[in-house]
C-alpha positions in Angstrom: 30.5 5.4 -150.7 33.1 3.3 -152.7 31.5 2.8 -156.2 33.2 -0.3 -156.2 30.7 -1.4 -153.9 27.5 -0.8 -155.4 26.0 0.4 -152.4 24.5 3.7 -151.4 25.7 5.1 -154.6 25.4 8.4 -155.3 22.9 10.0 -157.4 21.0 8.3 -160.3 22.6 6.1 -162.5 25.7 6.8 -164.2 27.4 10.2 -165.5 26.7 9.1 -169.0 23.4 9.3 -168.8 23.0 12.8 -168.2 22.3 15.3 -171.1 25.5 16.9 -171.5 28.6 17.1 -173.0 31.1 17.3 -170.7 33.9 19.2 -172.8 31.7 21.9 -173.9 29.9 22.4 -170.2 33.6 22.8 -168.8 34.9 25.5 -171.2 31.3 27.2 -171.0 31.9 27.2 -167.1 35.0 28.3 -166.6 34.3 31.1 -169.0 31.8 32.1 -166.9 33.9 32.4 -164.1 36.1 34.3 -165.8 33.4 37.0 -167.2 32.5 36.8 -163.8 35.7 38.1 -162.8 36.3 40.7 -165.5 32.6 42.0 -164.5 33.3 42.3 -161.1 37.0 44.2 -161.8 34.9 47.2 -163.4 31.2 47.2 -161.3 32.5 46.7 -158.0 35.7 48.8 -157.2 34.9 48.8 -153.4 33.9 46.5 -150.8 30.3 45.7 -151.0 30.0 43.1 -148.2 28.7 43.8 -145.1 28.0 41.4 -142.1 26.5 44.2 -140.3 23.6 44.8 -143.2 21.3 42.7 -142.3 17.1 42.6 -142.3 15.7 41.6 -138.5 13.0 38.6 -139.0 12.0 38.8 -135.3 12.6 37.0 -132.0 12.0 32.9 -132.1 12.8 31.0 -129.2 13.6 27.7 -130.4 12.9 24.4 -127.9 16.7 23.5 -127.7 16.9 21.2 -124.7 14.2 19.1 -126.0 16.1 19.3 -129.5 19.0 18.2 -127.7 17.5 15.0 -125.9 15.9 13.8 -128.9 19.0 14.1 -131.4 21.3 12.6 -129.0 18.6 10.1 -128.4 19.0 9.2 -132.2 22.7 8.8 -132.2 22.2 6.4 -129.3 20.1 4.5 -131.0 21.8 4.7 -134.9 24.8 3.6 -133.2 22.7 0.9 -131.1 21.1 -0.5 -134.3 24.7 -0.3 -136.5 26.1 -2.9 -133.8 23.0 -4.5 -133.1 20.8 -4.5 -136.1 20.8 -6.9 -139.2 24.6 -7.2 -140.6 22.6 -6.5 -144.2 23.1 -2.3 -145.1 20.1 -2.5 -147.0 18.2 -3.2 -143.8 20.4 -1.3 -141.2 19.8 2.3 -141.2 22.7 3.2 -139.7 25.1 3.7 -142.8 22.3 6.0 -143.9 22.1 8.1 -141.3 25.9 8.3 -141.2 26.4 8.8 -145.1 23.0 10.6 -146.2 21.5 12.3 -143.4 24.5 13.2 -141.2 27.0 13.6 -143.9 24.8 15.5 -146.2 21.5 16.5 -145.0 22.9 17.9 -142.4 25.8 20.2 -144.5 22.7 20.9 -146.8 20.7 22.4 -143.9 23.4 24.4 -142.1 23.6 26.1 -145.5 20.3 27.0 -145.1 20.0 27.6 -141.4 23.4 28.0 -139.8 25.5 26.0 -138.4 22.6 23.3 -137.1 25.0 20.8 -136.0 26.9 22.6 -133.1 23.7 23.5 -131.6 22.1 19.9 -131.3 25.5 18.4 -131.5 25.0 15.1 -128.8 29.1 15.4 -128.3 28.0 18.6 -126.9 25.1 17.1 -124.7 27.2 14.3 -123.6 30.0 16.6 -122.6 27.6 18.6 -120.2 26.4 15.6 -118.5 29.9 14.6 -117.7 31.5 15.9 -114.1 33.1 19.7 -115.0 36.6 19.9 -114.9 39.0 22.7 -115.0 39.7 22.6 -118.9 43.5 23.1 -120.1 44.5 25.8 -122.8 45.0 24.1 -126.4 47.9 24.2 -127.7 49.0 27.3 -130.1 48.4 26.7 -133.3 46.4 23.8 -133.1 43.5 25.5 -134.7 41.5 23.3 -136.9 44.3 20.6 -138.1 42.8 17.8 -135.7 39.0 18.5 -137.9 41.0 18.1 -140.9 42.3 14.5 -140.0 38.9 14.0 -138.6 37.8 14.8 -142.5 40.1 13.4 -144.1 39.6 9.7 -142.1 35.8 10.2 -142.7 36.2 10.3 -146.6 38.3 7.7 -146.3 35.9 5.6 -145.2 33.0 6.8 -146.9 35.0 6.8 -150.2 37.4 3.7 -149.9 36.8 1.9 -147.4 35.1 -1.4 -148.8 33.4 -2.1 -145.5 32.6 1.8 -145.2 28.4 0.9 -145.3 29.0 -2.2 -143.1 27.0 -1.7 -139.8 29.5 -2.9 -137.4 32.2 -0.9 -139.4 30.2 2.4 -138.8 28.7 1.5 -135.5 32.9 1.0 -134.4 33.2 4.1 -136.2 30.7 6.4 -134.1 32.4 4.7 -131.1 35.7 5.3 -131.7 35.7 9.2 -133.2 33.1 9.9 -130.1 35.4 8.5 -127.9 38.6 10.6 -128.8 36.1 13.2 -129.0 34.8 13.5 -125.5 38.2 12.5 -124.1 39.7 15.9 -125.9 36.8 17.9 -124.9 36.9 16.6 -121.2 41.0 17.8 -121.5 40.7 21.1 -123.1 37.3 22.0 -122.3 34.3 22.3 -125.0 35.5 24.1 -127.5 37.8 21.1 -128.6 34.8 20.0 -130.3 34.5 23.3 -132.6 38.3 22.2 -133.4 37.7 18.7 -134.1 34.3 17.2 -134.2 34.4 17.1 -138.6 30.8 16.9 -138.7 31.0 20.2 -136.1 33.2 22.4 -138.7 32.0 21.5 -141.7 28.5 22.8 -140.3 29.8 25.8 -139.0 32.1 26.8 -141.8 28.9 26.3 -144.2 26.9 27.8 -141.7 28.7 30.9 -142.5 27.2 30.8 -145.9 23.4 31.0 -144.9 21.0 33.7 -145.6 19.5 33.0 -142.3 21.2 34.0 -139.0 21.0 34.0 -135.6 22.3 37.5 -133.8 21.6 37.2 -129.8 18.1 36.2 -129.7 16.9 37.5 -133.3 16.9 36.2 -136.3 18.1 38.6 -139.5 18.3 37.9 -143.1 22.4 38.5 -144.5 23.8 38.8 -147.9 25.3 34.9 -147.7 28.6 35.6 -148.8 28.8 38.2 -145.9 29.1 35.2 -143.3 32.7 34.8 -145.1 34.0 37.5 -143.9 33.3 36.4 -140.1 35.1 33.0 -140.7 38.7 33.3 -138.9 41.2 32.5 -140.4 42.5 30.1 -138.3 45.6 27.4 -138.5 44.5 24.5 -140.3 41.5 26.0 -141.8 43.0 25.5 -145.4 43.6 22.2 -144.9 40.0 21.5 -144.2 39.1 23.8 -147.6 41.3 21.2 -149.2 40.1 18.2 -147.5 36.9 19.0 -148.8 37.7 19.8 -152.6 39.8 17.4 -152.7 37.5 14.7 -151.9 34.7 15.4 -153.5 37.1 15.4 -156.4 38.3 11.6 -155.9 34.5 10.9 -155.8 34.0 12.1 -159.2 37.3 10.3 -160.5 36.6 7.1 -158.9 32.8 7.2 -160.8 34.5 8.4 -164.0 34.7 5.5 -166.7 38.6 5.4 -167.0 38.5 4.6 -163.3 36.3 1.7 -163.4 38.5 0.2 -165.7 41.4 -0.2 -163.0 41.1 -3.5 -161.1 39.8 -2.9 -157.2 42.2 -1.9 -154.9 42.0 -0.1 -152.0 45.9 0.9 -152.0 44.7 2.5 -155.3 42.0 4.5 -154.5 43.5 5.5 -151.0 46.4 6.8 -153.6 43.6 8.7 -155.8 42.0 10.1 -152.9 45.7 11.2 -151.4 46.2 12.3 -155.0 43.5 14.6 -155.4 43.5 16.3 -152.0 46.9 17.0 -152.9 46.4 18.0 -156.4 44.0 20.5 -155.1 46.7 21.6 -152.0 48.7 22.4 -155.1 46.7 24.3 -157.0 45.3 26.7 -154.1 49.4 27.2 -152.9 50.6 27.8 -156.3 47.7 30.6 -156.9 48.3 32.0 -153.3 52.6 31.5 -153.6 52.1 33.9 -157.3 49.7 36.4 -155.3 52.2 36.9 -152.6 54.5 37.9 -155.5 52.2 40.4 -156.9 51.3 41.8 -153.8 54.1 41.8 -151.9 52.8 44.4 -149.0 49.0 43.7 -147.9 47.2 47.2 -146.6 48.2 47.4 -142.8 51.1 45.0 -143.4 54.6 45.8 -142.3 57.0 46.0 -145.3 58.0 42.8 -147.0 56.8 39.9 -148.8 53.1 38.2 -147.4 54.5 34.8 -147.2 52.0 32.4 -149.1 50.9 30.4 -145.8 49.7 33.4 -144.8 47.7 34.5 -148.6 46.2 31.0 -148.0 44.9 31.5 -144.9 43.7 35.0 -145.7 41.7 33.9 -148.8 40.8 30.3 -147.7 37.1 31.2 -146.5 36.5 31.8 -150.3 36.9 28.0 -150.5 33.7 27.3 -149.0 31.4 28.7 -151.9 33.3 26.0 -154.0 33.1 23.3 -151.1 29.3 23.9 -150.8 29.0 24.1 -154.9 30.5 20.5 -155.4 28.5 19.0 -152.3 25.5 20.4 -154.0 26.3 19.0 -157.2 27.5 15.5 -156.1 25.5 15.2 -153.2 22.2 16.4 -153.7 20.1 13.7 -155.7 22.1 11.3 -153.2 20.5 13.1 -150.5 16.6 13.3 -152.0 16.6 10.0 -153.0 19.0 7.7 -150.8 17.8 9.8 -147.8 14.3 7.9 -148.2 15.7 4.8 -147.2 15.7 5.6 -143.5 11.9 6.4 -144.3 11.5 3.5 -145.6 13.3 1.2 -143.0 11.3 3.1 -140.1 8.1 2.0 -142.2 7.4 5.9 -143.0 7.4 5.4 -146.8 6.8 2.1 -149.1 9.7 2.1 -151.2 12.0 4.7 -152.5 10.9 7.0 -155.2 13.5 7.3 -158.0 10.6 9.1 -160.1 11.2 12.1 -158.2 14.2 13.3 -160.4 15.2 12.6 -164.2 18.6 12.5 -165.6 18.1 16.1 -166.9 16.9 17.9 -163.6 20.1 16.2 -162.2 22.6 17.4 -164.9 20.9 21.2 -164.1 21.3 21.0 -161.0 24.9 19.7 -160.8 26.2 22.0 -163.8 25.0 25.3 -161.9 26.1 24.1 -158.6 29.6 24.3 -159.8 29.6 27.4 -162.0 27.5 29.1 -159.1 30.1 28.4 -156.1 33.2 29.3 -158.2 31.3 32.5 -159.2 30.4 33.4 -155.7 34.0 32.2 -154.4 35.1 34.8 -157.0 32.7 37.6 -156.0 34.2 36.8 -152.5 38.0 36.8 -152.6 37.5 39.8 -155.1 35.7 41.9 -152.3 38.4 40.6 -149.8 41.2 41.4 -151.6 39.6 45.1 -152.5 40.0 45.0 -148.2 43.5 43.9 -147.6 45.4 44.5 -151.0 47.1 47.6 -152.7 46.5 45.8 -156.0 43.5 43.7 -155.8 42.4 43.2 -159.5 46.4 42.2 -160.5 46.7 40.4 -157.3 43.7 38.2 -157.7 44.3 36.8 -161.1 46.3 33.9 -160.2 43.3 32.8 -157.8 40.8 33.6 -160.6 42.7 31.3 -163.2 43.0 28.9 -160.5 39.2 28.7 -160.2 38.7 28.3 -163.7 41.1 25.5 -163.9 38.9 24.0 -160.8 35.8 24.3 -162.6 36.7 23.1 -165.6 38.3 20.0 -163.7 35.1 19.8 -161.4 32.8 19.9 -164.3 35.1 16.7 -166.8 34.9 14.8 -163.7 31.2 14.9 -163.0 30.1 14.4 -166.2 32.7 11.6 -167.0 30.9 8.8 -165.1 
């Protein structure tokens, strides 16, 4: 949420508070990204990842008709209680189940277990209750472009938005994006939900990430960063990478000490948040733009130049490492402590218990967050490019200095508050 606010903030107290220099952590990270790199260059001159390799766990049937009808039973009723319930956030769960357990818990999981969200998604439910129509073909090259609006509107309002943990605001919210939502997936069928539900993606494309997946009906343990190489790359996709990134870069600005010196404005911090997904737009494009000049001919490319879109689409599932790092590290004591106010608000727990982290469990966690998804977008885009480049070590040294440059910047940012 909008620090400005002083509601559902994130984490525990202030950046300040936390153990570290900032400076020093920065340089220390990205120089471990770029060790990282150089160690990767000379121990791993071939492709190592393999979705294929995998370790069966066995057959589970999991219950997901009842799973179904109870989460879509819980949207009903989070969206019943944001437009019903008290007016007061702090006794309306509603914003908390939008922000903490939707938002994050349920990114934090997919991680974990796959991609959670499309398989209990109510959208989903809803859609197969509804009379079956003939759906139309989506447009070519629609890909995932209406997910990154969807994202980009959502961090608005989590971010910006001074009414973003208002009830009514959220409850309208819910209504509205479900709305659009089931009218584009009564029209095209759906699969319009796997191109434009944002909660939807975000699971999936860090569902790709988790060490835990589902192939038929058997469940097998995968090297994580094998799921990347299954992630299409499909129009739009980048612009969701950057969405993300971008974002979670504004949130660290807008907590950061120079910020809260500005006067409130929400022109201003819808300009900051603009800013930084573009900052990071830049910064991906002008890597990808000076690898499509190193490596003019990928391997079973026709002759000619790789135009950049298409660098940056080829390397954008490398992203999510990095999108997953940052969530961790700005998202996580949000999520284990803020998350127990739905507990408490359904009378599960007393009160919330702050105890459960200290200002120096929080700075470890967030410091290797970073460094660790930079490192394993690096391991990544180094094993695709040893795929589907001529020169892979020369071509990927504009991404790996643009990664450096991230975590640096990712690292000043959260420690700045």
């Amino acid at each position: 949420m909008n620090p400005r606010q002083g509601i559902l903030a994130h984490g525990i107290g202030g950046r300040s508070d936390l153990p570290l220099d900032a400076g020093a952590a920065a340089i220390g990270a990205g120089l471990a990204v770029a060790v990282s790199f150089a160690a990767l260059a000379v121990l791993r001159p071939r492709p190592w990842l393999d979705p294929a390799r995998v370790r069966p766990l066995g057959r589970v049937r999991l219950p997901l008709g009842p799973l179904r009808a109870l989460v879509l039973a819980a949207a009903v009723g989070a969206v019943a209680t944001a437009l019903l319930g008290p007016a007061d956030p702090a006794r309306n769960l509603a914003p908390w189940v939008l922000h903490v357990w939707l938002w994050v818990g349920v990114a934090f999981a997919s991680a974990l277990l796959g991609p959670v969200w499309r398989a209990v998604n109510p959208l989903r439910t809803l859609h197969r209750l509804l009379p079956a129509r003939p759906p139309r073909p989506l447009p070519a090259g629609v890909g995932l472009w209406p997910a990154a609006a969807a994202l980009a509107a959502y961090t608005w309002l989590e971010l910006v938005a001074p009414f973003g943990a208002a009830p009514r605001a959220v409850g309208v919210y819910l209504l509205v994006q479900s709305a659009l939502l089931l009218a584009g997936a009564a029209r095209y069928g759906e699969g319009f939900l796997a191109r434009a539900d944002p909660f939807e993606v975000y699971s999936t494309l860090l569902g790709a990430l988790s060490p835990l997946h589902r192939d038929g009906g058997r469940f097998v343990l995968r090297n994580p960063l094998s799921g990347l190489l299954t992630v299409p790359a499909r129009p739009g996709l980048v612009a969701v990478a950057v969405v993300l990134l971008g974002s979670t870069a504004f949130d660290g600005l807008s907590r950061s000490v120079w910020w809260a010196t500005l006067p409130p404005s929400v022109a201003l911090d819808t300009a900051g948040l603009a800013a930084g997904i573009a900052l990071i737009a830049a910064l991906y494009l002008g890597a990808c733009r000076l690898v499509a000049g190193l490596a003019p001919v990928p391997v079973g490319a026709p002759a000619g130049r790789e135009p950049t879109a298409a660098v940056a689409a080829r390397f954008a599932p490398t992203l999510l490492p990095i999108a997953l790092g940052y969530a961790v590290a700005h998202y996580c004591s949000f999520l284990l402590l803020e998350g127990q106010t739905v507990l408490v608000l359904l009378g599960l727990l007393p009160a919330v218990q702050y105890g459960w982290l200290t200002p120096a469990a929080v700075a470890t966690v967030q410091l290797n967050a970073v460094v660790l998804g930079h490192v394993a977008a690096t391991a990544a885009a180094h094993d695709l490019a040893l795929r589907t480049s001529v020169d892979a070590r020369r071509e990927q040294v504009p991404l790996v200095v643009a990664m450096v440059l991230l975590t640096g910047l990712a690292i000043v940012l959260l420690l700045s508050g």
